[in-house]
PDB file of N, CA, C and O in Angstrom:
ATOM      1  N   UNK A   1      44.215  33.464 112.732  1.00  0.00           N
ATOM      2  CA  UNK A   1      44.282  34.164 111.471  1.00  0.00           C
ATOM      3  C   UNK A   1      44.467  33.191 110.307  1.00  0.00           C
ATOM      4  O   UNK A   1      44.114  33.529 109.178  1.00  0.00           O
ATOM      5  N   UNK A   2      45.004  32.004 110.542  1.00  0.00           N
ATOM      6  CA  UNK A   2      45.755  31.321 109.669  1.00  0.00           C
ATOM      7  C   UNK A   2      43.813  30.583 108.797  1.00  0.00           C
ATOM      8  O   UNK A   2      43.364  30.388 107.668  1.00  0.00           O
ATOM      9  N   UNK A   3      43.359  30.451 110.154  1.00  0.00           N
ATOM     10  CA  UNK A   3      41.850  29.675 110.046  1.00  0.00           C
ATOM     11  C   UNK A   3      41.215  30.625 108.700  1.00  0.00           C
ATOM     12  O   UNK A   3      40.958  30.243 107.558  1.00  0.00           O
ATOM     13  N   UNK A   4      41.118  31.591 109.133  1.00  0.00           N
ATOM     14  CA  UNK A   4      40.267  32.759 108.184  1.00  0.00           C
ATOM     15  C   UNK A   4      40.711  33.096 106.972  1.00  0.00           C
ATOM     16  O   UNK A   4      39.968  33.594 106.127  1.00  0.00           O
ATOM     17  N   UNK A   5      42.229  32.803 106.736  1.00  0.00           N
ATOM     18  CA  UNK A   5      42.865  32.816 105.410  1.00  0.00           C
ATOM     19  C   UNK A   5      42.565  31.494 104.307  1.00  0.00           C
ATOM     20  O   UNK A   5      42.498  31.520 103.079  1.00  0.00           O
ATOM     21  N   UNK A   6      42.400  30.215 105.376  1.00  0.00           N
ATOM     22  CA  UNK A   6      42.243  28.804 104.824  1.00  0.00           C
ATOM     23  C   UNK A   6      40.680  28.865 104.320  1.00  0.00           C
ATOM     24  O   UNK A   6      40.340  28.123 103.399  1.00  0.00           O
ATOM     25  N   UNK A   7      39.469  29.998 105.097  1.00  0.00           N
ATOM     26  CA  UNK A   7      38.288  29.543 104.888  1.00  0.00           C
ATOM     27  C   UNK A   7      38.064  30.334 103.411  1.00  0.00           C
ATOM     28  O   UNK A   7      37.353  29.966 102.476  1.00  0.00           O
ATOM     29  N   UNK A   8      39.043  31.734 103.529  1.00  0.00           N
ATOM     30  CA  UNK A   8      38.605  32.820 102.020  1.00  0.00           C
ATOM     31  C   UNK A   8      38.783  31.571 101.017  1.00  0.00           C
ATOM     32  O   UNK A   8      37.779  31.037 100.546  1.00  0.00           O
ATOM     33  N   UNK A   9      40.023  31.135 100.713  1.00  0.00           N
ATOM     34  CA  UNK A   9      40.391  30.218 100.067  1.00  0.00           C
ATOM     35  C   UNK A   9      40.000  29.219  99.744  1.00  0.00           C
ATOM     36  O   UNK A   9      40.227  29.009  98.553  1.00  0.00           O
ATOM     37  N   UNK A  10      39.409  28.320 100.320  1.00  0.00           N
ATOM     38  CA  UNK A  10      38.736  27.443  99.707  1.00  0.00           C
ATOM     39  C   UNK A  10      37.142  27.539  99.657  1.00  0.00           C
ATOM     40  O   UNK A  10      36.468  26.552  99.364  1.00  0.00           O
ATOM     41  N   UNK A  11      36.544  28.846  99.974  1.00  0.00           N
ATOM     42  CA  UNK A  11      35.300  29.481  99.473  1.00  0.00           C
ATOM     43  C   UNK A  11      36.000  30.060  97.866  1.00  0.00           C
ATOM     44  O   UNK A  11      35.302  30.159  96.857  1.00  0.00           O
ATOM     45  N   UNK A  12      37.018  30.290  97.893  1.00  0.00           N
ATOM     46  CA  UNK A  12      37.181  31.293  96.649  1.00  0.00           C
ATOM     47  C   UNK A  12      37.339  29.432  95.674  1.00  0.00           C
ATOM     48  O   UNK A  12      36.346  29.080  95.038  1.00  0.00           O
ATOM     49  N   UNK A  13      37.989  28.939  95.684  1.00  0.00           N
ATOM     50  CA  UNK A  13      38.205  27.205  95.198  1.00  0.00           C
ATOM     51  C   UNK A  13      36.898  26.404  94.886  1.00  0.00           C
ATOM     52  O   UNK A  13      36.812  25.508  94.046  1.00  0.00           O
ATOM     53  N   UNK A  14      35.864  26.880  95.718  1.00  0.00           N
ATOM     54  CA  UNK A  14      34.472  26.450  95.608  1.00  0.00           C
ATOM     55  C   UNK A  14      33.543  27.022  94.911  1.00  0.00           C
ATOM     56  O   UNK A  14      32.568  26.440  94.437  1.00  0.00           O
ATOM     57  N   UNK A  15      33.905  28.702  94.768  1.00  0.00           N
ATOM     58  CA  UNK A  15      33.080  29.504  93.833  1.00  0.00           C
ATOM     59  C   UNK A  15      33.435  28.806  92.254  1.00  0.00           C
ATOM     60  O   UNK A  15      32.596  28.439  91.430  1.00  0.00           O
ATOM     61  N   UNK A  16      35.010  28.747  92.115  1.00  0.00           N
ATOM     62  CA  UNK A  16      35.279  28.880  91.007  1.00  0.00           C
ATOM     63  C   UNK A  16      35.046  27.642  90.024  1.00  0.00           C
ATOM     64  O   UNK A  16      34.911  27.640  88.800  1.00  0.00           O
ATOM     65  N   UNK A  17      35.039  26.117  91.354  1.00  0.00           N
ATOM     66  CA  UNK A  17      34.601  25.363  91.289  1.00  0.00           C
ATOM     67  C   UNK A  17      32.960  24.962  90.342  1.00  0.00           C
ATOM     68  O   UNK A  17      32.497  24.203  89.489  1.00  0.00           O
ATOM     69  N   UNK A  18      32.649  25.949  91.127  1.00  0.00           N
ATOM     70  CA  UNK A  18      30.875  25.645  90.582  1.00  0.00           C
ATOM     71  C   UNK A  18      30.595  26.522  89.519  1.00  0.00           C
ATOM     72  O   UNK A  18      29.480  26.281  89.056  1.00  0.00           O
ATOM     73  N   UNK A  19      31.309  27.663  88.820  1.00  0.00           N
ATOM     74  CA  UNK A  19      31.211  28.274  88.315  1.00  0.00           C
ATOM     75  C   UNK A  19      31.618  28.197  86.789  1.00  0.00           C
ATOM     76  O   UNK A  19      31.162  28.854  85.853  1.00  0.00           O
ATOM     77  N   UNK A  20      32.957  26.858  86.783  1.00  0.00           N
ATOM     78  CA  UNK A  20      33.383  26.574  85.724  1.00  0.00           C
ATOM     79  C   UNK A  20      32.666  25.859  85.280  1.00  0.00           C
ATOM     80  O   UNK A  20      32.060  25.307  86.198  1.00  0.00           O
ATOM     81  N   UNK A  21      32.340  25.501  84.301  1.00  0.00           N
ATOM     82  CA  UNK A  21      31.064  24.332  83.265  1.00  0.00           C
ATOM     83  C   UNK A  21      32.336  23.267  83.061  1.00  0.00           C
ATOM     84  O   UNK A  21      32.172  22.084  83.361  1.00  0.00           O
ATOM     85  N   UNK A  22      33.320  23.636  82.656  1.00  0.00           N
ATOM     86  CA  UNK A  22      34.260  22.516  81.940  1.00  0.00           C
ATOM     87  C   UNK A  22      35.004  21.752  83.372  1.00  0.00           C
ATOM     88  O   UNK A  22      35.706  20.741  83.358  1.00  0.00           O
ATOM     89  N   UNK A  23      34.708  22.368  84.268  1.00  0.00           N
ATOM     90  CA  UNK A  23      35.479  21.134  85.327  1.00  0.00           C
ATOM     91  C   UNK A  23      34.869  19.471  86.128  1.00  0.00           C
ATOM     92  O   UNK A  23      35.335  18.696  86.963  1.00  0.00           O
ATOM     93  N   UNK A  24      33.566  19.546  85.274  1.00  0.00           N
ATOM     94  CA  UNK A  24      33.351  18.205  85.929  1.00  0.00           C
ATOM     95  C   UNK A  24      32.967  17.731  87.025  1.00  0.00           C
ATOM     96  O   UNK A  24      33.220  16.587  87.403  1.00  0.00           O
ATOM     97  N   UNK A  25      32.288  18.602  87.671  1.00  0.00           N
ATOM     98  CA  UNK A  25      31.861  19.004  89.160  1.00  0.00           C
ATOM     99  C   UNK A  25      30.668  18.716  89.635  1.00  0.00           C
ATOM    100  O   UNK A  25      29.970  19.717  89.797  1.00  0.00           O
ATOM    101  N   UNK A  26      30.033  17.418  90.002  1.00  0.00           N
ATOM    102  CA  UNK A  26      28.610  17.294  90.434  1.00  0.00           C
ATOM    103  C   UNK A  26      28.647  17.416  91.839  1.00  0.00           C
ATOM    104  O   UNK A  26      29.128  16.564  92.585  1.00  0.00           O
ATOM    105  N   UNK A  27      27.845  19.092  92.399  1.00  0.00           N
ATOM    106  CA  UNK A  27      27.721  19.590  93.494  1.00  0.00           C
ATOM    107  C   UNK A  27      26.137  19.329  93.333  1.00  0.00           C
ATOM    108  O   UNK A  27      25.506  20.164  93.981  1.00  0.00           O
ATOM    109  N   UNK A  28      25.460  18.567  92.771  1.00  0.00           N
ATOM    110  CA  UNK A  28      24.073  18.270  92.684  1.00  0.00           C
ATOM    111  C   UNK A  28      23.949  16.813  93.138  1.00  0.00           C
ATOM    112  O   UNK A  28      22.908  16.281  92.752  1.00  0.00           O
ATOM    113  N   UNK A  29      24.831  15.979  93.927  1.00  0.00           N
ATOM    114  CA  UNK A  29      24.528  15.023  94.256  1.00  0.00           C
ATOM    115  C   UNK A  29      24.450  15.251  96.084  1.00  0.00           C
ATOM    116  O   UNK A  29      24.838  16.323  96.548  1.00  0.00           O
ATOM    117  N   UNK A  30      24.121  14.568  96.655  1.00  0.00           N
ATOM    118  CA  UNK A  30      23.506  14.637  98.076  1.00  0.00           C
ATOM    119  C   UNK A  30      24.116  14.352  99.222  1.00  0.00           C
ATOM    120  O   UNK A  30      23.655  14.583 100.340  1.00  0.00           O
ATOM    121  N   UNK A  31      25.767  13.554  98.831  1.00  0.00           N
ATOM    122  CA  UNK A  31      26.671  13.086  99.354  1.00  0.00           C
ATOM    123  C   UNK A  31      27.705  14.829  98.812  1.00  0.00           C
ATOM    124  O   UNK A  31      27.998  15.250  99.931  1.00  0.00           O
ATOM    125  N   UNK A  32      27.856  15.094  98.551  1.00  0.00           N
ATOM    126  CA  UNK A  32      28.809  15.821  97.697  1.00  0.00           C
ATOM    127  C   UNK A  32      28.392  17.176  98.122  1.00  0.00           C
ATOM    128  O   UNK A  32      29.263  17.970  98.477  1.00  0.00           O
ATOM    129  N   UNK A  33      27.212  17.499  98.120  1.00  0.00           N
ATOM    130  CA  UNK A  33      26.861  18.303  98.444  1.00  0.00           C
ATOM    131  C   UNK A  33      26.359  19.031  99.898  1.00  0.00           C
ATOM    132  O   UNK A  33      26.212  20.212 100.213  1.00  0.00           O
ATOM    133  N   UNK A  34      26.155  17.669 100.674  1.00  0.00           N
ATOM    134  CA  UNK A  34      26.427  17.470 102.156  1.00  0.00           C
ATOM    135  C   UNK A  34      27.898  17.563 102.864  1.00  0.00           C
ATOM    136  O   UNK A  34      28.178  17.747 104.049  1.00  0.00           O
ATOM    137  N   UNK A  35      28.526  17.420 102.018  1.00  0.00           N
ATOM    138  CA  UNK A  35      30.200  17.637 102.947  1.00  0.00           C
ATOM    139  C   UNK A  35      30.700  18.620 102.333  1.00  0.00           C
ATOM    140  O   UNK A  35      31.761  18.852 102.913  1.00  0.00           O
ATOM    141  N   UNK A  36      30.526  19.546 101.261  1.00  0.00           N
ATOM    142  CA  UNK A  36      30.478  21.133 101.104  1.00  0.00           C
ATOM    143  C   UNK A  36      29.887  21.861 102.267  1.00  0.00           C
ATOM    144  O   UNK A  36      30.652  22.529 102.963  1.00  0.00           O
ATOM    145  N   UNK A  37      28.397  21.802 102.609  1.00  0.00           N
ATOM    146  CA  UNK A  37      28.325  22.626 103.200  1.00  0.00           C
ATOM    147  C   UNK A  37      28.430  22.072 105.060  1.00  0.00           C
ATOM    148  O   UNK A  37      28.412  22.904 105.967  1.00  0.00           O
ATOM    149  N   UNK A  38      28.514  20.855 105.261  1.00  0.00           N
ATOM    150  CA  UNK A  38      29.242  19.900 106.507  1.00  0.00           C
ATOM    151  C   UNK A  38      30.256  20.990 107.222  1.00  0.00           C
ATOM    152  O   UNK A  38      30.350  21.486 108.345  1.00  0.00           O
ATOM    153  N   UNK A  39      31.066  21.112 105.785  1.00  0.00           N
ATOM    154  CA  UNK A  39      33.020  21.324 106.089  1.00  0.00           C
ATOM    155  C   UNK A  39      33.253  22.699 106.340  1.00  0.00           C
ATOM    156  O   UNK A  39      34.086  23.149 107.128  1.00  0.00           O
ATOM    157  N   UNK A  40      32.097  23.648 105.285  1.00  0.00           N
ATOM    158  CA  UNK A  40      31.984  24.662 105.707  1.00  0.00           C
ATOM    159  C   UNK A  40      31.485  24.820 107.191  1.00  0.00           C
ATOM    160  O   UNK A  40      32.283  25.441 107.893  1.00  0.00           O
ATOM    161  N   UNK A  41      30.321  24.387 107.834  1.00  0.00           N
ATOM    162  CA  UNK A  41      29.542  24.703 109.019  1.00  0.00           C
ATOM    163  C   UNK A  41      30.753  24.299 109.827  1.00  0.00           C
ATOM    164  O   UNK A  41      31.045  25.021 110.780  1.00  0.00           O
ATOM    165  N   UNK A  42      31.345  23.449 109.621  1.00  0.00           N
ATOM    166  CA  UNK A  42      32.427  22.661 110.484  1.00  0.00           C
ATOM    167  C   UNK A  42      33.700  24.333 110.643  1.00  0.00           C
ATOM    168  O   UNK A  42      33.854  24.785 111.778  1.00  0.00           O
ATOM    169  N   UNK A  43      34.225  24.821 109.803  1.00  0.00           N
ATOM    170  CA  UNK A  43      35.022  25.318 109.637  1.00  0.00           C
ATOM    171  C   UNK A  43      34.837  27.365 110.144  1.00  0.00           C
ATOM    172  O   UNK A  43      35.610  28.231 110.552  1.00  0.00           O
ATOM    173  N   UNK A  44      33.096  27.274 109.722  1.00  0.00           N
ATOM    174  CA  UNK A  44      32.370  28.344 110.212  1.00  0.00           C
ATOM    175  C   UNK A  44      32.980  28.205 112.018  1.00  0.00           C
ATOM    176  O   UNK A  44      33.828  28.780 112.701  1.00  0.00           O
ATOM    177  N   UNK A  45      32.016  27.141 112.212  1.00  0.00           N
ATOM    178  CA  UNK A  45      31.994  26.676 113.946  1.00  0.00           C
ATOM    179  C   UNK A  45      33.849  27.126 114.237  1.00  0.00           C
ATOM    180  O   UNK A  45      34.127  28.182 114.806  1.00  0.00           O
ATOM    181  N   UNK A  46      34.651  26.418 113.884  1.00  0.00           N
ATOM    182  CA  UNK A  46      36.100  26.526 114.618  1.00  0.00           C
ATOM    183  C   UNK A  46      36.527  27.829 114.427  1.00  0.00           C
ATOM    184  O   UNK A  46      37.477  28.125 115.152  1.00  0.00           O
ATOM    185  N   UNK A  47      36.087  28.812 113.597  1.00  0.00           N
ATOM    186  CA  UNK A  47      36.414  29.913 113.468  1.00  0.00           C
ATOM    187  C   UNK A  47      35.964  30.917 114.725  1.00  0.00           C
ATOM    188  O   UNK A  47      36.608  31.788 115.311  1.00  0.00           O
ATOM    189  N   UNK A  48      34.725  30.485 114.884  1.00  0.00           N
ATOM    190  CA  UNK A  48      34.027  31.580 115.753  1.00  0.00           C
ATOM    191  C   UNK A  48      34.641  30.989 117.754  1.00  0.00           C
ATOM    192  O   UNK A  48      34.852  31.828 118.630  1.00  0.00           O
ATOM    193  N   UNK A  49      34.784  29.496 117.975  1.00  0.00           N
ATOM    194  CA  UNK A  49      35.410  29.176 118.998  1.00  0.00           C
ATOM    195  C   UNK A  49      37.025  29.828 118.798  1.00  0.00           C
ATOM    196  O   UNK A  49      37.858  30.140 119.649  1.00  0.00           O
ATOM    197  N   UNK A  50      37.054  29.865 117.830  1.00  0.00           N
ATOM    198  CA  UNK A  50      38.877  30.464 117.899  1.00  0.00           C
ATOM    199  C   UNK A  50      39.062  32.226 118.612  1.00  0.00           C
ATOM    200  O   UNK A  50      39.929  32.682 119.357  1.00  0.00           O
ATOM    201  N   UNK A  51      37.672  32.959 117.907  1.00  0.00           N
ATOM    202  CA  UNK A  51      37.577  34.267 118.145  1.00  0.00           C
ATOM    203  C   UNK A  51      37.242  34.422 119.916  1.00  0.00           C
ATOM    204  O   UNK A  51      37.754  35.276 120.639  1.00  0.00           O
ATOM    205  N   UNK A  52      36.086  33.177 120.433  1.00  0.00           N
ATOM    206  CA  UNK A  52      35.633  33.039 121.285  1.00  0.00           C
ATOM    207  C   UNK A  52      37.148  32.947 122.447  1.00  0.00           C
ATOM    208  O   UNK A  52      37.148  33.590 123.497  1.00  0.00           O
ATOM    209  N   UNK A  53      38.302  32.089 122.045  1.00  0.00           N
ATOM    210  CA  UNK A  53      38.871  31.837 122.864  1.00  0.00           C
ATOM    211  C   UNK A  53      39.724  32.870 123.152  1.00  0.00           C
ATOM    212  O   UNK A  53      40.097  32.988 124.319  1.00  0.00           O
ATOM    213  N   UNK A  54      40.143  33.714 122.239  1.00  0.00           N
ATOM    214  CA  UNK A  54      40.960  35.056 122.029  1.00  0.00           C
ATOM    215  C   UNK A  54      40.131  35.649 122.813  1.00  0.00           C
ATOM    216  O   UNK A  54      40.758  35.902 123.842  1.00  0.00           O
ATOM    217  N   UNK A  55      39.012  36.030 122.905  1.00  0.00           N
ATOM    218  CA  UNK A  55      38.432  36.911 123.653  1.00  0.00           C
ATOM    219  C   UNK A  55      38.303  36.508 125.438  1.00  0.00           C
ATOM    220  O   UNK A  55      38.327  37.350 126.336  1.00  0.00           O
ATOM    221  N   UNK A  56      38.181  35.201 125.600  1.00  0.00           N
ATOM    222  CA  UNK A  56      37.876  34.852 126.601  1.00  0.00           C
ATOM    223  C   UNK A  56      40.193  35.450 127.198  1.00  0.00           C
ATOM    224  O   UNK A  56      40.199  36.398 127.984  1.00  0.00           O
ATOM    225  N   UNK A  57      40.758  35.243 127.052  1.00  0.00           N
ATOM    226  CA  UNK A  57      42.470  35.113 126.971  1.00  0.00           C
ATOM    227  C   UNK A  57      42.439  36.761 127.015  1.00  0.00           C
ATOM    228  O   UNK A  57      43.379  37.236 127.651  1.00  0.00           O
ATOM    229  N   UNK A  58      41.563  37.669 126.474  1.00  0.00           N
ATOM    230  CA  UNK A  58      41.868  39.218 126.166  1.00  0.00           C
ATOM    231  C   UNK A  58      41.344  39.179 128.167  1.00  0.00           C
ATOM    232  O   UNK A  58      42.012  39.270 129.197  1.00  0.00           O
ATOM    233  N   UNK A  59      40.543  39.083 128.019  1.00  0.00           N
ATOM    234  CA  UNK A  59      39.641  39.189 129.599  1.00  0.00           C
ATOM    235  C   UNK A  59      40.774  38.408 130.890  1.00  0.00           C
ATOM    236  O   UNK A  59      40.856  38.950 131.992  1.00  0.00           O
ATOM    237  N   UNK A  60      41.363  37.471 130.664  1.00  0.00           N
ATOM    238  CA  UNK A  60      41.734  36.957 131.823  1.00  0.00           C
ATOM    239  C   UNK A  60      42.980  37.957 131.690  1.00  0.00           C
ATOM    240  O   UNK A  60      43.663  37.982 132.714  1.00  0.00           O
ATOM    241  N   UNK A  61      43.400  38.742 130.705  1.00  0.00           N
ATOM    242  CA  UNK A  61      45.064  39.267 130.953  1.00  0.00           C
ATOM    243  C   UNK A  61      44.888  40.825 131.400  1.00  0.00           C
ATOM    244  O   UNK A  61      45.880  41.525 131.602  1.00  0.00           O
ATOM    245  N   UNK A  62      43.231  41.445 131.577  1.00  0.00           N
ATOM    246  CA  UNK A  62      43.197  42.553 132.148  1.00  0.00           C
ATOM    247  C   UNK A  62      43.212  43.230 133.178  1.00  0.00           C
ATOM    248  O   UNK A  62      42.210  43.106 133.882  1.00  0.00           O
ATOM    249  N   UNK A  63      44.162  44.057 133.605  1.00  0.00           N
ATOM    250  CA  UNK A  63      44.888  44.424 134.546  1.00  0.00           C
ATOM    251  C   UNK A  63      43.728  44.306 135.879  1.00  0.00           C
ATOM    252  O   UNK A  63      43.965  43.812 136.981  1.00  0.00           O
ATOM    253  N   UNK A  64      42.742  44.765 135.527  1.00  0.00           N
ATOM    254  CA  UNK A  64      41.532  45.030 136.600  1.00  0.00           C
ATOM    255  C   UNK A  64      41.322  43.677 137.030  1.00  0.00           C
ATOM    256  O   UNK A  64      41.413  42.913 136.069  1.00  0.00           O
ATOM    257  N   UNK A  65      41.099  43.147 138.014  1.00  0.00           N
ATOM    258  CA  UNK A  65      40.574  41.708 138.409  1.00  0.00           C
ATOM    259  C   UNK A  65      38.862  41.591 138.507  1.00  0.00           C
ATOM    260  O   UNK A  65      38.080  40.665 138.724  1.00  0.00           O
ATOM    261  N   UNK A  66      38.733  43.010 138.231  1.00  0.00           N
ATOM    262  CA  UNK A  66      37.125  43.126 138.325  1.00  0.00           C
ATOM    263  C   UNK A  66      36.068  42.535 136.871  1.00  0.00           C
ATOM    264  O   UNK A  66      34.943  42.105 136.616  1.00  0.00           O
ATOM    265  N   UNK A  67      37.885  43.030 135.976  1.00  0.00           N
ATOM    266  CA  UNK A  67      37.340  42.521 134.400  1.00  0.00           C
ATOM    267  C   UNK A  67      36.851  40.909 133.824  1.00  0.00           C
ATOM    268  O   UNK A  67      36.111  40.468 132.944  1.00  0.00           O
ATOM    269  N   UNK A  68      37.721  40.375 134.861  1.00  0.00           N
ATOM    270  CA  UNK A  68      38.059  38.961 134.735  1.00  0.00           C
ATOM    271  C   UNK A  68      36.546  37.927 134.758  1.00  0.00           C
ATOM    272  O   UNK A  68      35.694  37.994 135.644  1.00  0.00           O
ATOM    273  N   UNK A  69      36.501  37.061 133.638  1.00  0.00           N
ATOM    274  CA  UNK A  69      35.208  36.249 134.005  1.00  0.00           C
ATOM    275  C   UNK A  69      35.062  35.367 134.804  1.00  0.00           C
ATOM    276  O   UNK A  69      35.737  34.374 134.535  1.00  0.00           O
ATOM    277  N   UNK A  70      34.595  35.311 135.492  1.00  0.00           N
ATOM    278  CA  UNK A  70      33.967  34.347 137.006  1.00  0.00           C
ATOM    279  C   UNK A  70      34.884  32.988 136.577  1.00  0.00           C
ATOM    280  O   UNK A  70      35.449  33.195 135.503  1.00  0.00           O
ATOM    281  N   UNK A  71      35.101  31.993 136.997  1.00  0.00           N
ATOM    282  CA  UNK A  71      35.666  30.961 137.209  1.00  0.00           C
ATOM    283  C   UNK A  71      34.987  29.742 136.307  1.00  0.00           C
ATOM    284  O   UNK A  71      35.475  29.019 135.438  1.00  0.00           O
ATOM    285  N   UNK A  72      33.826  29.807 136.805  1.00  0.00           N
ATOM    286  CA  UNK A  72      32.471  28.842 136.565  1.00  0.00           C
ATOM    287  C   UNK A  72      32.561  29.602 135.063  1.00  0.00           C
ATOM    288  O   UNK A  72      32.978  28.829 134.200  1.00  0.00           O
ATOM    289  N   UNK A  73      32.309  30.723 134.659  1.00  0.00           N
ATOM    290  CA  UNK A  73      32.197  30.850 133.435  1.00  0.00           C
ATOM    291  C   UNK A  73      33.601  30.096 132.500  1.00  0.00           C
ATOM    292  O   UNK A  73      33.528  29.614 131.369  1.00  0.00           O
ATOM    293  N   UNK A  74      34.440  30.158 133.105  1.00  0.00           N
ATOM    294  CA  UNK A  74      35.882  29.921 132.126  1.00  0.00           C
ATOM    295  C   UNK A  74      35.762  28.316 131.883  1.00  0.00           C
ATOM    296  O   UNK A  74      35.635  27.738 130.804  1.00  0.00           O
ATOM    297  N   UNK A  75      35.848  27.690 133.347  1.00  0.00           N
ATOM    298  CA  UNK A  75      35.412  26.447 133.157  1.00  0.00           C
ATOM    299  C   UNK A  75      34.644  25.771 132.108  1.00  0.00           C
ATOM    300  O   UNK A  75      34.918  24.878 131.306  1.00  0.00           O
ATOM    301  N   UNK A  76      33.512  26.523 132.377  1.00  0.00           N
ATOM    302  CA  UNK A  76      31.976  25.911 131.264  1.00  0.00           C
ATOM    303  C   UNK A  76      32.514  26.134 129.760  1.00  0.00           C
ATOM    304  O   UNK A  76      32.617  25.147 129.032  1.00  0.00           O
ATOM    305  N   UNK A  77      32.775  27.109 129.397  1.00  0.00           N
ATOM    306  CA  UNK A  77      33.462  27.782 128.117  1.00  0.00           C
ATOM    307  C   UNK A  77      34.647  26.901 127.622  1.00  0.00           C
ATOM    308  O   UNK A  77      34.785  26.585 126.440  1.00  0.00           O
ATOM    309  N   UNK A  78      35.411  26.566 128.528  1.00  0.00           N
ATOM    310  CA  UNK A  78      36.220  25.397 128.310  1.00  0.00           C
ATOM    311  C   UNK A  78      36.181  23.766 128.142  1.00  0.00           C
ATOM    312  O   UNK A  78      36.918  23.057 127.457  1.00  0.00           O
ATOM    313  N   UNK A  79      35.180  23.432 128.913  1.00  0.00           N
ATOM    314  CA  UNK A  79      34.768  22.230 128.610  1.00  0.00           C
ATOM    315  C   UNK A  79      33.706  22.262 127.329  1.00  0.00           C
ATOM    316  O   UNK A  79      33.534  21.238 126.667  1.00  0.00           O
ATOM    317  N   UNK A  80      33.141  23.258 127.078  1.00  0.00           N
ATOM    318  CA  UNK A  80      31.941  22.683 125.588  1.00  0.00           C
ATOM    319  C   UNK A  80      32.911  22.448 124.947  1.00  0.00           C
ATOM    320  O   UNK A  80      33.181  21.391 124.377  1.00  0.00           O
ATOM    321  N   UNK A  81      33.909  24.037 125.008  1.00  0.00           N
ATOM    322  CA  UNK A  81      34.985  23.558 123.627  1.00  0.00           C
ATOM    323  C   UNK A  81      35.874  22.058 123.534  1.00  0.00           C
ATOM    324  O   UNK A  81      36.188  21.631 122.423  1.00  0.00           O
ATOM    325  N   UNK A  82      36.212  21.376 124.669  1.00  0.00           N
ATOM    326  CA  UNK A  82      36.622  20.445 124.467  1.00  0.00           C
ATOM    327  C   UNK A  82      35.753  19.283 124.009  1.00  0.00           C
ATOM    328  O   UNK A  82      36.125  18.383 123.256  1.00  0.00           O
ATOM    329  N   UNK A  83      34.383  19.431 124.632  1.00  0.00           N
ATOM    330  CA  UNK A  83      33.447  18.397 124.447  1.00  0.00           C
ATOM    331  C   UNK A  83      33.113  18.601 122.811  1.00  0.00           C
ATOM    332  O   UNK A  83      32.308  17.859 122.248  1.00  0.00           O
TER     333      UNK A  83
END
C-alpha cells in the first residue's frame, strides 16, 4: 500500500512539475526525460510484483489444498522475482 501511495505522489509532483512555466524544468531533454519515465516503468513493474506476491500468499493460506499453486509454479514466480 505504502508503494501505491509513493507512486500517486510523485505522479501528482510530476504533473505539477511540468505544468508550472515558472519552475525551471527541462523534461525536453533525453537524459531527463528517460529517467521520468525509467522510474516510473521501474515503479509501475514493483507495484504489480507486489500485487503479484499478495496474491500468490492469498492462494498458499487457503484452507483447500486443492487451491494451492503447484510447487513448480511458486518456485518459478519466485525466482523471476528475485532474478
Amino acid at each position: 500500500m505504502d508503494t501505491v501511495c509513493l507512486t500517486i505522489v510523485s505522479l501528482l509532483i510530476l504533473g505539477f512539475a511540468i505544468l508550472d512555466p515558472t519552475l525551471n524544468l527541462n523534461l525536453k531533454s533525453g537524459i531527463g526525460l528517460l529517467s521520468v519515465i525509467g522510474g516510473i516503468a521501474a515503479l509501475g513493474l514493483s507495484i504489480y510484483w507486489f500485487f503479484r506476491y499478495v496474491h500468490l500468499g492469498q492462494q498458499l493460506s487457503a484452507p483447500e489444498p486443492a487451491l494451492h499453486p503447484s510447487r513448480k509454479k511458486i518456485i518459478q514466480v519466485l525466482q523471476l522475482g528475485v532474478h
